[in-house]
N, C-alpha and C positions, 0 to 999 in steps of 0.2 A: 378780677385782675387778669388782665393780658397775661401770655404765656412770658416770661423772662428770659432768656438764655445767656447763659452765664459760661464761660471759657475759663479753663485755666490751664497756662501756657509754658514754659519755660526755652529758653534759648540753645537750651542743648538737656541733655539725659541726663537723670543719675541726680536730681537736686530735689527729689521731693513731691513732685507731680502730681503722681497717682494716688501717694498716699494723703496728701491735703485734701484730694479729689472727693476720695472713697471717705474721708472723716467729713468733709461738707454734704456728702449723699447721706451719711447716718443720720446727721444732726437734723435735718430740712426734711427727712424723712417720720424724723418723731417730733416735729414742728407741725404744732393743728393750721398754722398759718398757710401751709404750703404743702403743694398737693407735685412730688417733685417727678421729673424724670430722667434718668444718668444715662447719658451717650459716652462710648470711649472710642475716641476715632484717630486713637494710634492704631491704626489697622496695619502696622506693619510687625507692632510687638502689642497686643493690645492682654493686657493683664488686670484688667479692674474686673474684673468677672471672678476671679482669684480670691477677692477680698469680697466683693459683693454678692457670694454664688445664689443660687435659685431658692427658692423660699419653701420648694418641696423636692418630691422626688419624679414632677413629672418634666418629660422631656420640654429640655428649650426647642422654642420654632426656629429653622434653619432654613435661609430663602439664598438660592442661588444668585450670585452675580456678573454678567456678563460685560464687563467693561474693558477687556484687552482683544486684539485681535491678530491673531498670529495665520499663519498662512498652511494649508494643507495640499498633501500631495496627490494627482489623481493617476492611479498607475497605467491605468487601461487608455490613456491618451499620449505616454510617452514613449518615444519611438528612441530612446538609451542613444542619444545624440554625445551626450557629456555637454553640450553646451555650460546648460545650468556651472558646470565646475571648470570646465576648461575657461569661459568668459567671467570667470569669477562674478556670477550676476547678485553674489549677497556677499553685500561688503563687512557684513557682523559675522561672516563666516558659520552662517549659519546653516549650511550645504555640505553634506559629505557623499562623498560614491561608494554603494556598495556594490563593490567587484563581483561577489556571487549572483547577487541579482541584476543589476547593471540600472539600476534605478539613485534615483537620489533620497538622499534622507535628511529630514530636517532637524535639527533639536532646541527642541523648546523653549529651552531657556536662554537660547542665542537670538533665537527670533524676534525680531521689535514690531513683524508686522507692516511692514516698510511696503509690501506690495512689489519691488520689483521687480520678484521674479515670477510674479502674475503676467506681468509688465513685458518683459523680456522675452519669454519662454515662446519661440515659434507656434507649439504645441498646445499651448494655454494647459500645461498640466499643471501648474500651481494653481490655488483661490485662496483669498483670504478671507476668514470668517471670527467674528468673532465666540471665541473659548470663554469657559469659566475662571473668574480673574478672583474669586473669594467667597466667601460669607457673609451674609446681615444674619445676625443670632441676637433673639430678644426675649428675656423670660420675666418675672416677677422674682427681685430679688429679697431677701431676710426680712427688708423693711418694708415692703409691701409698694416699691417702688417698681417703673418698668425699666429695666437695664437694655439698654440696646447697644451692641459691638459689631464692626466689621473684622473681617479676617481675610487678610492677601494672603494668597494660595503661592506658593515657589515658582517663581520666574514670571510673573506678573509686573508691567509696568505701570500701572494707573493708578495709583494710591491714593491720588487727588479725587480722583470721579468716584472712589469706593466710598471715601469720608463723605462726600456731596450725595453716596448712592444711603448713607447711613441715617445722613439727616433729614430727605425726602423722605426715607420709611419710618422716621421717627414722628415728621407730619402727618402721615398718613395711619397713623395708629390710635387706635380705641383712646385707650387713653389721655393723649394730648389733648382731646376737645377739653377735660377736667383738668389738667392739669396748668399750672399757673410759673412752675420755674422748670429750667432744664437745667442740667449742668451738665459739663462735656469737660472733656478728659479729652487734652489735646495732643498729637503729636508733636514729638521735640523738634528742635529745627527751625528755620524759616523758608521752606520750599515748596511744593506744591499742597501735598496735606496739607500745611498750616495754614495755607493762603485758603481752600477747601473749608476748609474749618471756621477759620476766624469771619467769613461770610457770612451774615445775616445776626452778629452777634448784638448784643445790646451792653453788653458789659466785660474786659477780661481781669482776671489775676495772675499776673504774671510772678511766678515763682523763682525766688533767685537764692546764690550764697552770696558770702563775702568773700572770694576767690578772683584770681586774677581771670580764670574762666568763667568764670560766672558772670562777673561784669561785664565780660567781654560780650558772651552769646546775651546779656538780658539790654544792652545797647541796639543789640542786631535786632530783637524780635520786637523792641520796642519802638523801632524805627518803622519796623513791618505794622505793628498796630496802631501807629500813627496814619498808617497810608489809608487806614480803612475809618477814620477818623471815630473810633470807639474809645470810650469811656475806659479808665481800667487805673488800678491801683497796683500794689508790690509788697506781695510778702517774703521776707526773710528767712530763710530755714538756716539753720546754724548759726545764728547771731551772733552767740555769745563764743566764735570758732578764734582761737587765739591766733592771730597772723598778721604779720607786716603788714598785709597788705588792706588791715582792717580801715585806716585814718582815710586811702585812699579811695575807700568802697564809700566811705560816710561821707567825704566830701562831694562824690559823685550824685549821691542824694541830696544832700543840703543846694548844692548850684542848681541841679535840674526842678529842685523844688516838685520833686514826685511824690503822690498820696502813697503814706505807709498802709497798708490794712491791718499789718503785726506782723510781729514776731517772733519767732520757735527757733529757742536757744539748744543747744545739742541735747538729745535725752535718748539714754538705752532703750527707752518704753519705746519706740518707733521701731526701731530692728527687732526687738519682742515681738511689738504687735504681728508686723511685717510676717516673720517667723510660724505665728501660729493664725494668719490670713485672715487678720482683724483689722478695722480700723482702730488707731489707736486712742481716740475717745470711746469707745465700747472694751479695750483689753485693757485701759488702765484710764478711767475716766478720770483719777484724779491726780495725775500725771501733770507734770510742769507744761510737756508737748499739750497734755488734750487742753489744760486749762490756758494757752495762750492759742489753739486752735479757736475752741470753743467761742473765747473773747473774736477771733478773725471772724466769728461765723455772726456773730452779734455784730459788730462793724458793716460787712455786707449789708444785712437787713437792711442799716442803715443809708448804705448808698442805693440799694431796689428800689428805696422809697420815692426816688426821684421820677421814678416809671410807673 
């Protein structure tokens, strides 16, 4: 069998994600049918590592990433003009004067890398190069799966090319030649991560409530999964969430006539699990959650089968 990749998405934070995520890496993990491997490429907040940690005590691989590129200053070519500040030549204000030394300074986190004060500068004392923008961190996690996560470093702009830097190394690993599915753990949103991400997918799950937010952002990101014309179904987390706004979520499904995969009605066992950094089919396997999980993870199978 081909390698599968399998996404799971939702339109905004905070509805279930990670934790559907990390209970689909358990289950495929102790599945002899599938030989799995978990990418988390919210590399802005990436937490599946939390629930998934390493399978011993030796060190995860940590491989540098070079995908932003900010501008540095070279002092021994600058003749303390003040151009650089008087001509306000960075519009992110990312330029300060330091009166004691008469030089300019740059700060990091304002920098976009923009070049023009390479551009500008008489003296050519700016260049711009690219800096470390993050982490690829890949270890063997509990179930004998490879986990692979990116990590943006503070004041980095590229989050898009780090999820793209996450999934090349995820090709390019031992691994993958044996193995047969992926799953990824997608960033919320529909912005450049996710469009990064949802690239080369074969299949998504997009994870939703019954909230007036919920329908709103799972409209938006399904609008976005339409554009890349991928396959994908809609699981439910909160089902059975009592609110007004329940008839109008259902009918939203019934017109679109969208594949359910299941349902997970409210249960304590999730904030549990969550709590002591379990998936919740492994902390309370016979939980209302794991038993309508578990049913979700049987459904899938059933749509792989297509590939």
């Amino acid at each position: 069998m081909d390698n599968i990749i399998v996404g799971i998405v939702s339109g905004k934070g905070g509805v279930g994600k990670t934790s559907l995520t990390a209970s689909l890496a358990s289950l495929a993990g102790n599945d002899e049918e599938f030989t799995p491997i978990i990418l988390d490429c919210d590399v802005d907040a990436p937490n599946l590592s939390i629930i998934l940690p390493p399978d011993s005590d030796i060190e995860p691989q940590k491989d540098d990433t070079y995908t932003t590129i900010k501008a540095t200053f070279i002092p021994d070519k600058c003749v303390h003009c003040r151009s650089c500040i008087d001509d306000h030549y960075c519009e992110f204000n990312a330029l300060t004067w330091d009166e004691e030394k008469e030089i300019p300074n740059i700060d990091y986190l304002k920098c976009e890398g923009c070049g023009a004060c390479k551009t500008l500068c008489p003296e050519h004392a700016f260049e711009i190069h690219p800096v470390k923008s993050g982490e690829i961190i890949s270890y063997d996690n509990k179930y004998g799966s490879l986990l692979i996560f990116g990590k943006t470093i503070l004041g980095s702009t590229t989050s898009g090319k780090l999820v793209s830097e996450v999934k090349e190394f995820a090709k390019h690993s031992d691994k993958y030649q044996s193995s047969n599915l992926t799953i990824v753990d997608g960033p919320p949103g529909i912005g450049c991560p996710v469009i990064a991400m949802l690239t080369g997918l074969n299949y998504v799950i997009a994870i939703t409530e019954p909230t007036p937010s919920g329908l709103h952002d799972l409209v938006r990101i399904l609008e976005l999964v339409d554009q890349f014309k991928i396959p994908f179904s809609i699981v439910v987390n909160k089902a059975d969430l009592k609110s007004p706004f329940q008839e109008k979520f259902k009918k939203y499904i019934k017109d679109t006539k969208y594949k359910i995969l299941g349902k997970i009605n409210f249960d304590y066992a999730i904030p549990e699990a969550m709590s002591y950094a379990e998936p919740v089919v492994d902390y309370a396997p016979n939980s209302k959650a794991s038993i309508s999980i578990k049913e979700i993870y049987k459904n899938l199978k059933k749509e792989l089968k297509n590939f």
